[in-house]
SETIBA-430790 format. One record per residue (C-alpha): residue number from 1; x, z, y. Coordinates in steps of 0.25 Angstrom, whole numbers, m for minus. Layout:
! SETIBA-430790
i,xx,zz,yy
NUM,X,Z,Y .
...
***
This chain:
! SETIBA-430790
i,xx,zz,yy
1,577,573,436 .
2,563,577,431 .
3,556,587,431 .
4,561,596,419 .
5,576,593,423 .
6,569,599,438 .
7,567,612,432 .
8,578,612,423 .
9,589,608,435 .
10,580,621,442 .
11,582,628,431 .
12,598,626,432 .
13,597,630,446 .
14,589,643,443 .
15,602,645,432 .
16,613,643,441 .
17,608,652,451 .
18,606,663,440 .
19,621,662,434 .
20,627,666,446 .
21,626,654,457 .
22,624,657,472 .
23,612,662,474 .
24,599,653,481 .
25,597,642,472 .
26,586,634,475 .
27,573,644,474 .
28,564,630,473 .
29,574,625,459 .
30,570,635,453 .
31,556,635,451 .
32,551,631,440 .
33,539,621,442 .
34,542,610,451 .
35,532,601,460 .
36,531,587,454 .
37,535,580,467 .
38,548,587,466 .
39,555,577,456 .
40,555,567,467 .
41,563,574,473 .
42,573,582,464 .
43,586,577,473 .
44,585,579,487 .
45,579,564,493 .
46,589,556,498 .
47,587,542,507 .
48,586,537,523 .
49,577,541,532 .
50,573,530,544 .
51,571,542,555 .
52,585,546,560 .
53,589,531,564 .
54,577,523,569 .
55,568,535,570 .
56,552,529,572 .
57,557,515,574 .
58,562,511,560 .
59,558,497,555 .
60,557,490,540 .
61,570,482,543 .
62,578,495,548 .
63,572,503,534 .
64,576,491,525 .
65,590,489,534 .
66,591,505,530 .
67,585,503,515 .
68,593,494,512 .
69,606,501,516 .
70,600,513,508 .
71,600,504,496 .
72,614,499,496 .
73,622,512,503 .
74,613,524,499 .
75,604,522,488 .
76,614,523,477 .
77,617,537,482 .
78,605,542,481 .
79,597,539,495 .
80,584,532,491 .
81,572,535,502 .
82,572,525,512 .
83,563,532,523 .
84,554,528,536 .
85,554,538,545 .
86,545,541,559 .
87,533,531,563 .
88,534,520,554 .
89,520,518,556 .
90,519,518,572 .
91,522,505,578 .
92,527,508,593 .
93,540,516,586 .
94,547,502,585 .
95,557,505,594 .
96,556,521,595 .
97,550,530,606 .
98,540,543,604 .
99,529,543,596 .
100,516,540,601 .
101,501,539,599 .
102,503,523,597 .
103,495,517,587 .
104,501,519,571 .
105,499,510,560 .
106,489,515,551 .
107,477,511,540 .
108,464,512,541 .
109,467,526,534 .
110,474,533,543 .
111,489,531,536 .
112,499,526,544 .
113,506,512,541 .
114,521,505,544 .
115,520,500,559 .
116,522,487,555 .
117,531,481,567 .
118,541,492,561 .
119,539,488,545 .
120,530,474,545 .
121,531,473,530 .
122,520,485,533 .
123,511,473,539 .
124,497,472,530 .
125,495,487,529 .
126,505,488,517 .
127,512,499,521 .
128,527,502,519 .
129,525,497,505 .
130,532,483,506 .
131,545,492,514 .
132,545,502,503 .
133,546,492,491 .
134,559,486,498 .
135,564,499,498 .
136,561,501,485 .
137,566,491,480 .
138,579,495,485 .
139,579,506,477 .
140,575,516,489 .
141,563,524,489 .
142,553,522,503 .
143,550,533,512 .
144,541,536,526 .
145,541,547,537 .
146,527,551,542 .
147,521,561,552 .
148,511,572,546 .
149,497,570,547 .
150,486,558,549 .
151,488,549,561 .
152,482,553,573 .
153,478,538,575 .
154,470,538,560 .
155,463,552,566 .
156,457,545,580 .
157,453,533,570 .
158,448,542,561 .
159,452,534,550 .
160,447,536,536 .
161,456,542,525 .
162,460,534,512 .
163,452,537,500 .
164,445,547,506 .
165,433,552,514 .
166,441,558,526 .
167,444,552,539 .
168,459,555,548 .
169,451,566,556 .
170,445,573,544 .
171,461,575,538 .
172,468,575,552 .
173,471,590,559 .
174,472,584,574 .
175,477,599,577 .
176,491,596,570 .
177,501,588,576 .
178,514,584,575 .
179,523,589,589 .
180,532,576,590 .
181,523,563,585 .
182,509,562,588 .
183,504,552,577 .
184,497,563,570 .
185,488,573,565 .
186,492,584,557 .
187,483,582,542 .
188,474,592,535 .
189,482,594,523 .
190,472,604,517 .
191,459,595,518 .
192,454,585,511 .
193,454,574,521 .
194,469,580,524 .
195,474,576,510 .
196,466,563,510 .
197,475,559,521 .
198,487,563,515 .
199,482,557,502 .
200,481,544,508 .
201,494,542,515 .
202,502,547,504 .
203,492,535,496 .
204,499,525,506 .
205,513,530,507 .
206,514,530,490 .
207,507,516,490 .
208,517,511,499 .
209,529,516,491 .
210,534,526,499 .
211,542,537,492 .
212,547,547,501 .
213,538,553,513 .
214,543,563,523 .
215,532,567,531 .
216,536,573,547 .
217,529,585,555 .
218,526,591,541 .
219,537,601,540 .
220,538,609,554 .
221,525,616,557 .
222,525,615,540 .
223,511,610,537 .
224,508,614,523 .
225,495,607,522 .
226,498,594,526 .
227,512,596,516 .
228,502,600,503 .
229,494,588,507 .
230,505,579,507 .
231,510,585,493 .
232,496,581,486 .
233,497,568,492 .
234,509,566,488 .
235,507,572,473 .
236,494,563,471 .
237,498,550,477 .
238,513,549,482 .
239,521,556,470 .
240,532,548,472 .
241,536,552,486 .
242,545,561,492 .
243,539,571,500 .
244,549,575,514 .
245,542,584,525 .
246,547,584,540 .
247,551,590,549 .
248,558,603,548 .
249,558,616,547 .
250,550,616,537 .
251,546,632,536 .
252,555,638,526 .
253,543,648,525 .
254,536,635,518 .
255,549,631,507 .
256,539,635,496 .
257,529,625,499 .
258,537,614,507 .
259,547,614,492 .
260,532,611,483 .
261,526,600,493 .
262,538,592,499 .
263,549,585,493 .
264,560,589,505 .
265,555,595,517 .
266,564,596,532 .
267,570,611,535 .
268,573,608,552 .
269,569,597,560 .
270,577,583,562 .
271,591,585,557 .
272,600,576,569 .
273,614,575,571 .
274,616,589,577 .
275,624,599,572 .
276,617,609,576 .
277,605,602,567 .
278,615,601,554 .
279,620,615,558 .
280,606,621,557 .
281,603,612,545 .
282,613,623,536 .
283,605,634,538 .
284,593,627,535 .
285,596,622,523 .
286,601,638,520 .
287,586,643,523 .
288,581,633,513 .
289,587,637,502 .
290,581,639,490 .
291,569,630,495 .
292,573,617,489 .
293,578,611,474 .
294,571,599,470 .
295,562,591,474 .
296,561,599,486 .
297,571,599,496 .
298,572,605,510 .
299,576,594,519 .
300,588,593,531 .
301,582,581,535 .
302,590,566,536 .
303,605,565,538 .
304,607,564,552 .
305,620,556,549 .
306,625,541,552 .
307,618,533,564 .
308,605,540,569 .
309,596,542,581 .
310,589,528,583 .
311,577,533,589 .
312,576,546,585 .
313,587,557,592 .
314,597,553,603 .
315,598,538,599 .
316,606,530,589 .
317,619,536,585 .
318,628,540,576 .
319,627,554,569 .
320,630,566,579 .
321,636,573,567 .
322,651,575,565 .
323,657,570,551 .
324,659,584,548 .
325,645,587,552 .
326,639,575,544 .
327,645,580,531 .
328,639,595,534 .
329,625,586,535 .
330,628,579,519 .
331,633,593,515 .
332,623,601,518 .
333,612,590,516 .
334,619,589,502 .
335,619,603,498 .
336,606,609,503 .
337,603,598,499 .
338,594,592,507 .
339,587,576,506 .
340,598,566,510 .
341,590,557,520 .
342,599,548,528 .
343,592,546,543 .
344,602,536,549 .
345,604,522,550 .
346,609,516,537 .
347,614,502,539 .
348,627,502,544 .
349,631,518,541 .
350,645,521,543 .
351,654,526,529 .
352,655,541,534 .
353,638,542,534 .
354,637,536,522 .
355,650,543,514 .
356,642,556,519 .
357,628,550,513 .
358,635,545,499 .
359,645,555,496 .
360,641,557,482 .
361,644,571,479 .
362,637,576,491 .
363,626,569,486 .
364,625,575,472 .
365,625,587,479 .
366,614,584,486 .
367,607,579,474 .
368,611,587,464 .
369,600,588,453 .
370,599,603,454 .
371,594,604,467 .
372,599,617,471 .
373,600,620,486 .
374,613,624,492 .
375,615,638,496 .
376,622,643,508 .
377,633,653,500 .
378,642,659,514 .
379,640,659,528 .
380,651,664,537 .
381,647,660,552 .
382,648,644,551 .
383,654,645,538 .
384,646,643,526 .
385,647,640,511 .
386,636,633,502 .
387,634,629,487 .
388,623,621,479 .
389,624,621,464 .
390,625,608,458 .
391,620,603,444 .
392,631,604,434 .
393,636,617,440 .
394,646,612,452 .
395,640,618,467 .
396,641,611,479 .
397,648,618,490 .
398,647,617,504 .
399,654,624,515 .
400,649,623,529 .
401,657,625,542 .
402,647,625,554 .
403,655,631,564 .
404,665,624,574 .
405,679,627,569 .
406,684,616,560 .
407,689,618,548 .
408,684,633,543 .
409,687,637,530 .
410,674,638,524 .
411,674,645,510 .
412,665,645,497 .
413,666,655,486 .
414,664,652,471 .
415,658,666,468 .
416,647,665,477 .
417,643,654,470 .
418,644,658,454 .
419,655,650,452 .
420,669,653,444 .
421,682,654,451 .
422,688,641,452 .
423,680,630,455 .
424,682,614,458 .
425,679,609,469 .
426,676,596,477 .
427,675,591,490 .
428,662,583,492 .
429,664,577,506 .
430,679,574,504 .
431,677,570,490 .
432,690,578,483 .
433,692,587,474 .
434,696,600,479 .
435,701,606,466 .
436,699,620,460 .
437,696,634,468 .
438,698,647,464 .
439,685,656,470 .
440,682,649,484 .
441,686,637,491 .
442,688,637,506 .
443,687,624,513 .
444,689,620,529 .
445,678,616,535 .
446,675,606,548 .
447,667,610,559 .
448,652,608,558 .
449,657,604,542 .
450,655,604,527 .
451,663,603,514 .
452,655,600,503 .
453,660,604,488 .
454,658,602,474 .
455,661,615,465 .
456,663,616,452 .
457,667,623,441 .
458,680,620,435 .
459,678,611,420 .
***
C-alpha cells in the first residue's frame, strides 16, 4: 500500500463510521497527512523476538536455529523481523545473571558492539552486519533491542562522537538513569551534541542492516526529547527501520506525539503468562482506542505463548496460559490489533502454539489493510462484545467471557453496529460456518475465553 491508497483506506474508514458504523473508529485513520515512516508500517509488525526464551543470553547459533524455523514455519504467514533482544553487546551475559557495570563492547565512539563470545561473526569490528545478511537472505528482515541513552563506560572514557565535535560527556545527562540496568546514561535529546549521538548510532545500526529497532526505558517515564531525537535520526539515516518503544505504559496523555514519532509503542509493562496480565491487557487496549491506524500501533507486547522463561521470569516452561486463555491472547492481539511478535522458543513448537500463530483468518484480521482498531461495543460485568471493521465491508467480532463460570452466553447485536438484520457468520477459531442470524447471535463462552467471528452481509 502506498501512500495515496493510506489516505484513501483512511478515507474509507472516516466513511464507514459516518454511514452508520459503531461509533470510535480510529481517530489516527482519519487524518489526513500522514508521517513518511508510516508506510513501513501500514499492518501491524509481525515476527520473533529472542527476549522471552533466552532472555540476555542469546547466541548467533540460537538466532539462526530460530531464523531459520521462522523461514520454513512463519514467514509465509507473514512473521518477517527476526529480533535480538537484551545485552547482545555485554560479554558476562553468556549464561545469564543480573546486569552489572562489567565492561561492554563498544567503538572507539562510544556505540555499542556484538560481544563477540555471543555472535563471533562480529569479530573485526563488523558488527551484526555478516548475521543480518543470513537473515536476509532468508527472506527475514534483522532487528536489535537497545537500552536508552549513551554507555556510561563511553562517558567515563569520554569518548569522542562520530562525525562530530562532541565528546560522550557533552551529550550524556548523568542525572537520568534507567531503574533496572545500569549500563547507561540518559541523552540529551534536545542538544546538539545529544542528536550527534543519536545520529551516530542509528549511522551503525542502518549500515549493519538492521531493520527493526525497539529501543527499552523509553516509554515509562515517556521521554520526549530523547524519542524526537531518535525520530530525526531515523528520518535522515535509518529510513528503512522500524521504530518500537519500550516499556509500558506509555502515557496515554502522550498518544498524539508517541503515534507521529514511533512506529508501535508498549501500553503496560511485560506481558507474561499471567491472567491477570491478559486480563488487564482488555481494558488497555479499550483506553487506546482511537490512538492507532497505520503505521502506528499501540503495542501489547510479545505473545507470552509456547516454551518461555530461559533466563528471564520463573525458569524454562511451557506457557502458564490455558488453551482457552491462549486464544483470548490471539483474539484480542488480533482485533485491537496489536504487533504480532512471538517471544518463545521456536524450534521444536508444539502444533497447538503454532495452529494459534497461523490461523489465517485471525490473522487477516489482524492485518487487515484498513487498519481500524476494534471497539469494545457492551460490557455487562465479565461479559463483553467487540467489533473491528474490515475492508470489503465484513466486521470482525469478538466476544469476551473474563469471569469464572464456563460457558456464559455472551451476545452481540447487529444494530449496534450498523448492520441489517440478517447476517453470515463465521467462526474464526473453530473454522465453521455458523450460518445466517436474524438481529443478534448469542454464543457460550469458556472461562477466561474468546469466540472470534467473521460478520457479514448476506450476498
Amino acid at each position: 500500500m502506498n501512500r495515496r491508497d493510506f489516505i484513501q483506506s483512511a478515507a474509507a474508514a472516516a466513511a464507514l463510521a459516518a454511514a452508520g458504523g459503531f461509533a470510535g473508529s480510529s481517530q489516527a485513520a482519519q487524518k489526513s497527512v500522514a508521517p513518511a515512516y508510516w508506510k513501513l508500517a501500514l499492518t501491524p509488525p509481525m515476527g520473533w523476538n529472542s527476549y522471552d526464551y533466552y532472555g540476555s543470553t542469546v547466541t548467533e547459533a540460537e538466532v539462526l536455529a530460530n531464523a531459520e524455523y521462522q523461514q520454513t514455519h512463519l514467514l509465509d504467514f507473514g512473521y518477517k523481523y527476526c529480533v535480538i533482544d537484551y545485552l547482545w553487546f555485554d560479554p558476562s551475559q553468556a549464561t545469564g545473571g543480573v546486569a552489572h557495570n562489567g565492561p561492554l563492547a563498544m567503538d572507539k565512539y562510544g556505540r555499542l558492539l556484538p560481544a563477540t563470545n555471543k555472535f563471533p561473526s562480529a569479530r573485526g569490528g563488523v558488527g551484526f552486519t555478516p548475521l543480518a545478511d543470513r537473515i536476509a537472505a532468508m527472506g527475514l528482515e534483522f532487528g536489535i533491542h537497545i537500552m536508552r541513552g549513551i554507555p556510561r563506560q563511553a562517558v567515563a572514557a569520554n569518548t569522542p562522537i562520530f562525525d562530530s565535535h562532541f565528546t560522550a560527556r557533552d551529550a550524556a545527562d548523568v542525572h537520568s538513569v534507567c531503574a533496572w540496568n545500569s549500563d547507561m546514561y540518559g541523552v540529551r535529546g534536545n542538544t546538539p551534541a545529544g542528536q550527534a549521538y543519536f545520529n551516530s548510532i542509528i549511522r551503525l545500526y542502518a549500515s549493519w542492516g538492521v531493520r527493526f529497532i525497539k529501543v527499552d526505558d523509553l516509554s515509562y517515564p515517556y521521554h520526549k526529547a530523547e524519542i524526537h531525537a531518535l525520530r530525526r535520526a531515523l528520518n535522515q539515516y535509518g529510513p528503512k527501520i522500524v521504530f518500537s518503544t519500550s516499556p509500558g505504559p506509555t502515557p496515554i496523555s502522550e498518544a498524539e506525539d508517541i503515534s507521529h514519532h514511533a512506529n508501535m509503542w508498549r501500553i503496560r509493562n511485560d506481558c507474561w503468562d499471567s491472567w491477570r496480565i491478559i486480563d488487564n491487557m482488555i481494558d488497555l487496549v479499550a483506553e487506546w482506542k482511537g490512538h492507532g491506524g497505520p503505521g502506528h500501533w499501540p503495542d501489547c507486547d510479545m505473545l507470552p505463548l509456547g516454551r518461555i522463561g530461559r533466563s528471564a521470569v520463573g525458569g524454562l516452561r511451557m506457557t502458564h496460559l490455558t488453551m482457552d486463555e491462549q486464544r483470548t491472547v490471539m483474539t484480542l492481539w488480533g482485533i485491537a490489533p496489536s504487533p504480532l511478535v512471538i517471544g518463545s522458543k521456536l524450534p521444536g513448537m508444539d502444533p497447538w502454539t503454532l495452529s494459534l500463530l497461523t490461523n489465517p483468518e485471525m490473522l487477516a484480521i489482524n492485518q487487515d489493510p484498513l487498519g481500524a482498531q476494534g471497539i469494545r461495543i457492551t460490557q455487562n460485568g465479565p461479559l463483553e462484545f467487540w467489533a473491528k471493521h474490515l475492508a470489503g465491508g465484513a466486521l470482525a467480532i469478538a466476544l469476551f467471557n473474563r469471569g469464572p463460570n464456563d460457558g456464559t452466553m455472551v451476545a452481540a447485536a447487529w444494530r449496534k453496529l450498523g448492520l441489517p438484520a440478517r447476517c453470515v457468520v463465521r467462526d474464526v477459531w473453530n473454522n465453521s460456518s455458523l450460518g445466517e442470524h436474524n438481529g443478534w447471535i448469542s454464543l457460550p463462552v469458556a472461562s477466561h475465553g474468546a469466540k472470534l467471528l467473521i460478520v457479514r452481509r448476506p450476498d
